[in-house]
TORPA-4810 file (N, C-alpha, C, O; in nm, 3 decimals):
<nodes>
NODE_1_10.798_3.249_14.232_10.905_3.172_14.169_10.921_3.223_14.027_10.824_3.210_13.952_X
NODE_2_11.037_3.282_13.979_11.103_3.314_13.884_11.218_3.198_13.778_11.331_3.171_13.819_X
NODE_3_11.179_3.157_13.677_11.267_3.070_13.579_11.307_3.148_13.494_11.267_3.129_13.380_X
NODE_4_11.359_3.211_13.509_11.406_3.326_13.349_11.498_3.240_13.234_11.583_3.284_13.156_X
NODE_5_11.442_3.085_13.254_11.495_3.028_13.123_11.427_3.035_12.984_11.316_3.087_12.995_X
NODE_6_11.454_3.002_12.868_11.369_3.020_12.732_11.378_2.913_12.731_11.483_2.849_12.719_X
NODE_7_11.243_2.862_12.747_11.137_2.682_12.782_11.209_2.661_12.603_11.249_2.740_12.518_X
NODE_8_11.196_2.504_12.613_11.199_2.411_12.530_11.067_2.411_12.391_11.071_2.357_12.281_X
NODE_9_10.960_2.494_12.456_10.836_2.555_12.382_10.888_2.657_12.263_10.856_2.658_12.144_X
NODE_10_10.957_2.719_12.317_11.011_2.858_12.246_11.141_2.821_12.150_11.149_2.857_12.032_X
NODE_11_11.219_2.757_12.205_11.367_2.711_12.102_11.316_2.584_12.020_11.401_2.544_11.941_X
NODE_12_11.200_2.513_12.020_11.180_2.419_11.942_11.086_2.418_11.848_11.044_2.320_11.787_X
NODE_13_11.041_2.568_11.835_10.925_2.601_11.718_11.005_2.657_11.685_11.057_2.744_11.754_X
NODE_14_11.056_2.616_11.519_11.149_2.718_11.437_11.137_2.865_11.371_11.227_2.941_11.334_X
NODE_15_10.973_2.882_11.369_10.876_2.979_11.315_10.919_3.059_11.434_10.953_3.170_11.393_X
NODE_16_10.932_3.049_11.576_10.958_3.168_11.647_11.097_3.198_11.656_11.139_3.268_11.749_X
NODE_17_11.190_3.141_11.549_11.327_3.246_11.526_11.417_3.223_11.663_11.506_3.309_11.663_X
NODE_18_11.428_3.141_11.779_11.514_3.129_11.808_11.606_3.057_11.854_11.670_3.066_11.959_X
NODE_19_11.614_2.920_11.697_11.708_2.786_11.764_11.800_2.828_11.620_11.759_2.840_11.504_X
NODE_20_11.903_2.842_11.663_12.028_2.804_11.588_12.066_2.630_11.496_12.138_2.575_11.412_X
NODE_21_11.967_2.613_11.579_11.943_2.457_11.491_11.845_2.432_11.379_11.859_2.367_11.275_X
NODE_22_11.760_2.488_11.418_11.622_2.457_11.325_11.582_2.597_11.234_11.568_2.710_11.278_X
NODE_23_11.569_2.551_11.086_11.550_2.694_11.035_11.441_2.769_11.022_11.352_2.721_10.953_X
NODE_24_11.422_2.878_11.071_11.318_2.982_11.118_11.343_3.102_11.041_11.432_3.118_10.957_X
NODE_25_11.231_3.205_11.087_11.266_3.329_11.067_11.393_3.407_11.197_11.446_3.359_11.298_X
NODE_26_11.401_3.524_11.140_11.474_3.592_11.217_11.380_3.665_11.312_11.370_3.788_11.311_X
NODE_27_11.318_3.592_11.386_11.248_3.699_11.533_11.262_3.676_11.619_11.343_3.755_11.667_X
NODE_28_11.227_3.594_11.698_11.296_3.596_11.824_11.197_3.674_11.938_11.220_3.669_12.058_X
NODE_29_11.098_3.738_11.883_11.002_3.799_12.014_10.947_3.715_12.098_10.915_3.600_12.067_X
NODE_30_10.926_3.781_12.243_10.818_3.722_12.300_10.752_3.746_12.357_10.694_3.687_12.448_X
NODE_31_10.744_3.866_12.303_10.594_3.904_12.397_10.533_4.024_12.220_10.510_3.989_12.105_X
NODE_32_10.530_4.161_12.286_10.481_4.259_12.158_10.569_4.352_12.159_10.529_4.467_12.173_X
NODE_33_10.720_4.325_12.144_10.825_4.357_12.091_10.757_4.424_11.953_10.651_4.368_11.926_X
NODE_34_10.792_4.525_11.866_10.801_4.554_11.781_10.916_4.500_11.680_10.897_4.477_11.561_X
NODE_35_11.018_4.487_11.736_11.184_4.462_11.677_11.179_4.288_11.640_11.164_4.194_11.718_X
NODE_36_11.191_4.288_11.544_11.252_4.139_11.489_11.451_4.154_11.465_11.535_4.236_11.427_X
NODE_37_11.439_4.014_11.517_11.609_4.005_11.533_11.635_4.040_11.349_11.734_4.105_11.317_X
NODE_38_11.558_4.000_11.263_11.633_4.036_11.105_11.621_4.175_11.045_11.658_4.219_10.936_X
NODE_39_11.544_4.246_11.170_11.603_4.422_11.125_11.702_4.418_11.211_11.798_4.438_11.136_X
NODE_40_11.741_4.408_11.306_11.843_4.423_11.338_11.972_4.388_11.264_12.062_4.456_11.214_X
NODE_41_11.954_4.276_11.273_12.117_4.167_11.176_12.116_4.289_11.028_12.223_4.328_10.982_X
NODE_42_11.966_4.338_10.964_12.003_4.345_10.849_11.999_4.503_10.814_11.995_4.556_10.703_X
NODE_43_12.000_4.583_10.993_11.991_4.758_10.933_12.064_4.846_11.024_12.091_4.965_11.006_X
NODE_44_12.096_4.766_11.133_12.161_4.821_11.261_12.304_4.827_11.220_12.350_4.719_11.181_X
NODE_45_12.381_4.926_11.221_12.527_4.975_11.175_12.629_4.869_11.239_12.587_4.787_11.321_X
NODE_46_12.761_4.871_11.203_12.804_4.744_11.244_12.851_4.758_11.412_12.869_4.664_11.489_X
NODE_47_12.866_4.908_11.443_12.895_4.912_11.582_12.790_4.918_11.714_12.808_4.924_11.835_X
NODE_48_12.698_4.915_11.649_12.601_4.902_11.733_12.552_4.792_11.734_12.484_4.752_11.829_X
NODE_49_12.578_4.714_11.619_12.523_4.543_11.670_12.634_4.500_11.748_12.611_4.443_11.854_X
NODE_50_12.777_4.524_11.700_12.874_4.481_11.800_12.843_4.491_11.949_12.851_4.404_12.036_X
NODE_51_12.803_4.631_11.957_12.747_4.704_12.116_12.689_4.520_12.167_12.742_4.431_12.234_X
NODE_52_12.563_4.532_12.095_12.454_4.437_12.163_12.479_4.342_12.178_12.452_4.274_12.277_X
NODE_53_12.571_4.297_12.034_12.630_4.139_12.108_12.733_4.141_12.205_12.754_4.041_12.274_X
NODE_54_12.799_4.244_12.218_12.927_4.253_12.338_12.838_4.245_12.501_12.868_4.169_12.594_X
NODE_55_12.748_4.325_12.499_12.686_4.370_12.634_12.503_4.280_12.635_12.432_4.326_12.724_X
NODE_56_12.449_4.192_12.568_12.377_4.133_12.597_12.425_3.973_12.619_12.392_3.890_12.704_X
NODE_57_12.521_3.966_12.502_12.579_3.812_12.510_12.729_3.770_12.582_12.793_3.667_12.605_X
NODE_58_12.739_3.893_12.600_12.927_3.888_12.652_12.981_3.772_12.554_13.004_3.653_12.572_X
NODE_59_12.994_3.882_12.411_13.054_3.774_12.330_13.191_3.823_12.341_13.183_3.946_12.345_X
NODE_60_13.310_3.787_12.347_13.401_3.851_12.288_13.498_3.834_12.164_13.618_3.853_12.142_X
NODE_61_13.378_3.785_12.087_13.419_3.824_11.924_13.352_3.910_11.822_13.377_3.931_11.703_X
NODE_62_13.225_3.968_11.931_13.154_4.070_11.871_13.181_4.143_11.797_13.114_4.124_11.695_X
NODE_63_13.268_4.251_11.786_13.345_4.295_11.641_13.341_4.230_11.565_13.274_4.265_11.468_X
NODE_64_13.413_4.086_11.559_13.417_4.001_11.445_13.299_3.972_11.362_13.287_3.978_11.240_X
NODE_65_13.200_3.934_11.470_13.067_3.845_11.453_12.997_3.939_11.370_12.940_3.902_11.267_X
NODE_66_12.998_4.106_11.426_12.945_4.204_11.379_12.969_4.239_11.205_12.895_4.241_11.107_X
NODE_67_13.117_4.266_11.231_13.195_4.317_11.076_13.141_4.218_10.951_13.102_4.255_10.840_X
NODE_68_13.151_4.057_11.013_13.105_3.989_10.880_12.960_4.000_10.887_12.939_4.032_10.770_X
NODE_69_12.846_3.995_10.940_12.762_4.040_10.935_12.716_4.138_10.837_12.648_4.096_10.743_X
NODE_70_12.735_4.223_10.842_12.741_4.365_10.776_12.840_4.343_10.609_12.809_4.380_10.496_X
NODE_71_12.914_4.298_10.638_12.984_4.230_10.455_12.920_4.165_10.419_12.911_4.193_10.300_X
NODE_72_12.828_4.045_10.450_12.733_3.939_10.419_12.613_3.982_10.412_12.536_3.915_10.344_X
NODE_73_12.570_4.083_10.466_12.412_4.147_10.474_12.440_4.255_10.332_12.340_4.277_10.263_X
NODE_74_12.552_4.310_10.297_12.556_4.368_10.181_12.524_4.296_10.061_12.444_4.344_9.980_X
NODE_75_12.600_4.143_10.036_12.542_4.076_9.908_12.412_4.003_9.936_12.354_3.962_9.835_X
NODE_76_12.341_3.972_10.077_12.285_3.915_10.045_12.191_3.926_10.216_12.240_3.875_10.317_X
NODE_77_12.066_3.993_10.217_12.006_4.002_10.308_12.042_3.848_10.431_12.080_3.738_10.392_X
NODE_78_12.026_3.870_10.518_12.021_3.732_10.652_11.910_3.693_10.655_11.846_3.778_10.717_X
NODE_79_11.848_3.617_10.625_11.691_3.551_10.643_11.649_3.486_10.725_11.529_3.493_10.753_X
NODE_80_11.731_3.406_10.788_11.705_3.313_10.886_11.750_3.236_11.001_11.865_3.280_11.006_X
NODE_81_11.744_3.166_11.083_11.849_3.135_11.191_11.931_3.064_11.126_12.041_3.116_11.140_X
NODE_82_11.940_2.951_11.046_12.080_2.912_10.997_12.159_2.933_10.935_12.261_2.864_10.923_X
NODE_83_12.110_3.118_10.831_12.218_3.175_10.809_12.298_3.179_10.848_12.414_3.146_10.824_X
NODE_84_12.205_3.257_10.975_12.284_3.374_11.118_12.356_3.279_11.168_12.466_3.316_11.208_X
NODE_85_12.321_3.119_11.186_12.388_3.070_11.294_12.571_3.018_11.268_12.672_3.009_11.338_X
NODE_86_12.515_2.981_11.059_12.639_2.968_11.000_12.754_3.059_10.959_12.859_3.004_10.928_X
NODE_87_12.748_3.147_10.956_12.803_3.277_10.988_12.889_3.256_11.088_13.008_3.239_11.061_X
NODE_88_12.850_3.254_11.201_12.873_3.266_11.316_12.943_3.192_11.307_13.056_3.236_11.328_X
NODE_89_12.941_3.052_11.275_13.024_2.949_11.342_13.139_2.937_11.242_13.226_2.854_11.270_X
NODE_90_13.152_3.004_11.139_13.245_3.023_11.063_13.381_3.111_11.054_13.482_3.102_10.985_X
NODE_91_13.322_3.239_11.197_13.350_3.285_11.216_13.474_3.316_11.359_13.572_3.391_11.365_X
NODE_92_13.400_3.202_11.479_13.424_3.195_11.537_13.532_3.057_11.571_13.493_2.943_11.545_X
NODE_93_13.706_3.087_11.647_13.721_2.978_11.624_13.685_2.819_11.698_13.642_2.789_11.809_X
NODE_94_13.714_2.761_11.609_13.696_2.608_11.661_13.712_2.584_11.824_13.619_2.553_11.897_X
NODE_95_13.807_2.599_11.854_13.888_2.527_11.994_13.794_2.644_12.075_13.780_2.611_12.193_X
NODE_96_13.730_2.762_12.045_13.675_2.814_12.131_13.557_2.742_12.207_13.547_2.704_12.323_X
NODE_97_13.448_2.738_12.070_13.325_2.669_12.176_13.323_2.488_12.163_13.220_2.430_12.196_X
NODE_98_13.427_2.419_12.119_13.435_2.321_12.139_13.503_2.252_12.321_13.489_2.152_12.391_X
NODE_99_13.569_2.367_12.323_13.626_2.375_12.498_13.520_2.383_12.602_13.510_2.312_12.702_X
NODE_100_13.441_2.483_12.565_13.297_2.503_12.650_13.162_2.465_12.607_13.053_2.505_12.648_X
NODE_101_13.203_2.353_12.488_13.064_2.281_12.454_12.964_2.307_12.432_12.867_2.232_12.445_X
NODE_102_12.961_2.477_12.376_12.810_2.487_12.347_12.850_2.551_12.179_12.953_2.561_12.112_X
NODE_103_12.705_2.586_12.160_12.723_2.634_11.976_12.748_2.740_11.986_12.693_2.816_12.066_X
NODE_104_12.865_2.782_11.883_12.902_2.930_11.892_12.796_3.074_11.847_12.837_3.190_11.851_X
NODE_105_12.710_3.049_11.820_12.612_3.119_11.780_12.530_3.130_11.935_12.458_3.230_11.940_X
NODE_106_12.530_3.076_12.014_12.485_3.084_12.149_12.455_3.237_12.213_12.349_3.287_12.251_X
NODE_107_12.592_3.291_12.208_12.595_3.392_12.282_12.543_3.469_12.183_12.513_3.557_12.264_X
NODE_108_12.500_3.521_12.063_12.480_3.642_11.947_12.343_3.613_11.929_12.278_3.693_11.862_X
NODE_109_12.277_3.495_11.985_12.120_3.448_11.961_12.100_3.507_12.098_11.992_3.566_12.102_X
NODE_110_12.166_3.512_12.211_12.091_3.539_12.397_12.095_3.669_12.363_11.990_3.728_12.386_X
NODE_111_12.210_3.753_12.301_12.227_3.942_12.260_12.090_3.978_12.171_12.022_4.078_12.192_X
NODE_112_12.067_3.900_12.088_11.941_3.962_12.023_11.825_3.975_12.070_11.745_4.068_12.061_X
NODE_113_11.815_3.815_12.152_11.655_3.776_12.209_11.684_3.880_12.302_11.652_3.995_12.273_X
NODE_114_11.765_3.844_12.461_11.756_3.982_12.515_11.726_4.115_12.468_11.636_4.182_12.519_X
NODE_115_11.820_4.167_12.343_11.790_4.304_12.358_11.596_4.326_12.296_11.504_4.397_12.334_X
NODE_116_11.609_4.227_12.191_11.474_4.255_12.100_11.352_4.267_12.203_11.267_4.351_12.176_X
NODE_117_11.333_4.177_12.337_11.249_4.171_12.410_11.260_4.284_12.547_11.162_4.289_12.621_X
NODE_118_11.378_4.371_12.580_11.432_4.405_12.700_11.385_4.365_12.792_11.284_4.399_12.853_X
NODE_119_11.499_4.241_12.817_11.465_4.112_12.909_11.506_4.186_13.038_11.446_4.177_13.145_X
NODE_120_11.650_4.284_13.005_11.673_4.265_13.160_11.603_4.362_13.217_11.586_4.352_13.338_X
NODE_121_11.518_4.536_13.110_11.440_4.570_13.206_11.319_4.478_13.258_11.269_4.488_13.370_X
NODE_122_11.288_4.403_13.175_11.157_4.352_13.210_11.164_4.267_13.357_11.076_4.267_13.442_X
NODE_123_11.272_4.205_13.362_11.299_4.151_13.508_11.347_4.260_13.606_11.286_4.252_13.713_X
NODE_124_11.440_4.366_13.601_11.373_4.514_13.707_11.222_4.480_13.743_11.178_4.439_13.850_X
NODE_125_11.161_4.505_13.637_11.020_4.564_13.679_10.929_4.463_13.765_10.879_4.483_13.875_X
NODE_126_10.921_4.353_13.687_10.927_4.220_13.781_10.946_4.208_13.885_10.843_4.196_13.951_X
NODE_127_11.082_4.201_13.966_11.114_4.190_14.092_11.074_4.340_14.168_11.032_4.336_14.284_X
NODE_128_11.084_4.433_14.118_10.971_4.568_14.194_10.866_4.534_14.211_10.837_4.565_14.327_X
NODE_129_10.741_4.459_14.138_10.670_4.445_14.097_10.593_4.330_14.227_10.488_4.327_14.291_X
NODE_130_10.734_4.236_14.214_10.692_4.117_14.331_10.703_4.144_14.455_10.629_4.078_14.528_X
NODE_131_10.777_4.224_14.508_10.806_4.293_14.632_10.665_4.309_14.707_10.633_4.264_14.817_X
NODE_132_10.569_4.407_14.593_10.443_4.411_14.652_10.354_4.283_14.673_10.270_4.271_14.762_X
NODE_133_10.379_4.209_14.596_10.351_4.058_14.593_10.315_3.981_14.680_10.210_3.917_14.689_X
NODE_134_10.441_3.986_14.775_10.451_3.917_14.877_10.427_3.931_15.024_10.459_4.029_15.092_X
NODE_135_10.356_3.805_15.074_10.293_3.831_15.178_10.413_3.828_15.313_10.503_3.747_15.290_X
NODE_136_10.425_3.901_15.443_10.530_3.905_15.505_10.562_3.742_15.564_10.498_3.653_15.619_X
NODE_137_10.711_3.766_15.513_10.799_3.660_15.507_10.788_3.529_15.437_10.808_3.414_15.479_X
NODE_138_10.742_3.588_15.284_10.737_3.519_15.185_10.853_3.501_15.141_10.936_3.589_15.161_X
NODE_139_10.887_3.380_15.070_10.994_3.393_14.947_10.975_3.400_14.866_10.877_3.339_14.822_X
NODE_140_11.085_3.512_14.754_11.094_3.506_14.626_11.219_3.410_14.603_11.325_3.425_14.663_X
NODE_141_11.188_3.276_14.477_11.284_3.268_14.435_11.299_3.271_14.284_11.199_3.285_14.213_X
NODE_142_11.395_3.260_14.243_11.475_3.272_14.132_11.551_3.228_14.043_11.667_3.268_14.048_X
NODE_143_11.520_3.150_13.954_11.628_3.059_13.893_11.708_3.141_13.779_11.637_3.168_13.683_X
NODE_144_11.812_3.176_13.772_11.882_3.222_13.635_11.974_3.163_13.591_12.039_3.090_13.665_X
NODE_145_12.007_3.180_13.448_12.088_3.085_13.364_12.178_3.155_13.305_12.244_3.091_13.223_X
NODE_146_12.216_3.316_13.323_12.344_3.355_13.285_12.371_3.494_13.406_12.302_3.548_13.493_X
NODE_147_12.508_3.509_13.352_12.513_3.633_13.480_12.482_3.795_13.445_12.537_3.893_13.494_X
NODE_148_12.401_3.790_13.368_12.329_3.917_13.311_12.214_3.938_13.422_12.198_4.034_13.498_X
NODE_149_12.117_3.786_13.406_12.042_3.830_13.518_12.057_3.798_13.640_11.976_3.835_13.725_X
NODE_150_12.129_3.749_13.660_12.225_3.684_13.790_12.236_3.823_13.886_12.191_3.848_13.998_X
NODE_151_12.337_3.924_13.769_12.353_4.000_13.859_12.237_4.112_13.883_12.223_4.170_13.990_X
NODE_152_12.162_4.132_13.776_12.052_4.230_13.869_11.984_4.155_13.935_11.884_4.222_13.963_X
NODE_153_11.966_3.983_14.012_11.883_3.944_14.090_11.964_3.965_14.187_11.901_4.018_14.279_X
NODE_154_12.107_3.945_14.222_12.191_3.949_14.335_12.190_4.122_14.388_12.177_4.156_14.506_X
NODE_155_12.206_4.216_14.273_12.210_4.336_14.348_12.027_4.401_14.434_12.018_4.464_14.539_X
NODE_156_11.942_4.370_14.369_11.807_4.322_14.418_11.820_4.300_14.526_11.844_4.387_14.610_X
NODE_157_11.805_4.142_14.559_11.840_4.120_14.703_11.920_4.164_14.798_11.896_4.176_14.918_X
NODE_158_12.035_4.190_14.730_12.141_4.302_14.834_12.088_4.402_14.890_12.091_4.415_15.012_X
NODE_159_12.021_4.505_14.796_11.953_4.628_14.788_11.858_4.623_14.872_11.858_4.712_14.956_X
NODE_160_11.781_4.552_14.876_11.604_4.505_14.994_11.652_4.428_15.089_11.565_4.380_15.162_X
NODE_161_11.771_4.398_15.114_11.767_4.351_15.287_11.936_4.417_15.320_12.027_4.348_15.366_X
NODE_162_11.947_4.566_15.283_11.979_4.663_15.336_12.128_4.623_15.373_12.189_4.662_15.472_X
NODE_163_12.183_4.524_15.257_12.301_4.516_15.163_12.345_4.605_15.150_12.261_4.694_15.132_X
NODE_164_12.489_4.651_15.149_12.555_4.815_15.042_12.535_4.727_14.870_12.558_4.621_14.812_X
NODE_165_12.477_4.863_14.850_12.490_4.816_14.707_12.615_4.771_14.656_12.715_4.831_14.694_X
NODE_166_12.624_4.700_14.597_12.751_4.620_14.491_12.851_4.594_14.605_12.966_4.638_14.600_X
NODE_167_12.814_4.539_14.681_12.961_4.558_14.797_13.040_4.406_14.755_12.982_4.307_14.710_X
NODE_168_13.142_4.415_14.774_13.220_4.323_14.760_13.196_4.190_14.815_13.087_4.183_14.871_X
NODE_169_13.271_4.072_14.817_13.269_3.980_14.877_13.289_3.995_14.988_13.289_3.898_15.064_X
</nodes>
């Protein structure tokens, strides 16, 4: 059994950098990551953080989120999650995440933690990993909470019970 959620343990110690609510450092690791999310925010060029927040968080204001970033990290280093988080929400408009009810800093906090930890290789290796695992006609299951890992668990299973890869509906 697989939960690939970030427990209530992890977003509610502010010291581990990743609640948009509570003020922390900028890290965000969890395991022995080398990378803290505040080298990133505060050395990574502006198109390459765009990259990470576009393709870890499917933000699509990443440019935006990115560009002020990088104007704001010029006068004045990012230190902490409620910089980062105020930024963000300053940035982003209103009627956006008030429609879908979550904090707009949401998606640019899942792009960092993902990339800082490489969540989604680490779940590849994982589900390779469990294959051997299991005793015949075991189940694996799986809980996921966005469609990042959604979809490498769906092409997975497609793939090992001799699915075409990516095949359509």
């Amino acid at each position: 059994l697989y939960d690939l959620g970030t427990s209530s343990n992890q977003i509610d110690n502010s010291e581990r950098g990743f609640s948009f609510k509570y003020k922390g450092p900028l890290d965000m690791r969890m395991g022995l990551s080398d990378n803290l999310a505040s080298q990133i925010v505060n050395n990574y060029d502006e198109k390459k953080l765009a990259n990470i927040i576009f393709e870890y968080g499917e933000e699509k204001y990443s440019r935006k989120i990115a560009r002020e970033i990088v104007k704001n990290r010029k006068i004045k280093a990012i230190d902490n999650t409620i910089e980062l988080s105020e930024l963000i929400k300053k940035i982003i408009p209103n009627k956006s995440f008030k429609k879908k009810n979550i904090h707009p800093a949401t998606k640019t906090f899942q792009a960092l933690r993902i990339f800082i930890n490489d969540e989604l290789n680490e779940l590849k290796i994982a589900l390779e990993k469990s294959e051997d695992l299991l005793e015949k006609n075991g189940l694996l299951i799986i809980v996921s909470f966005q469609s990042l890992e959604d979809r490498i668990v769906k092409d997975f299973f497609n793939h090992k019970s001799g699915k075409r890869w990516r095949s359509s509906r």
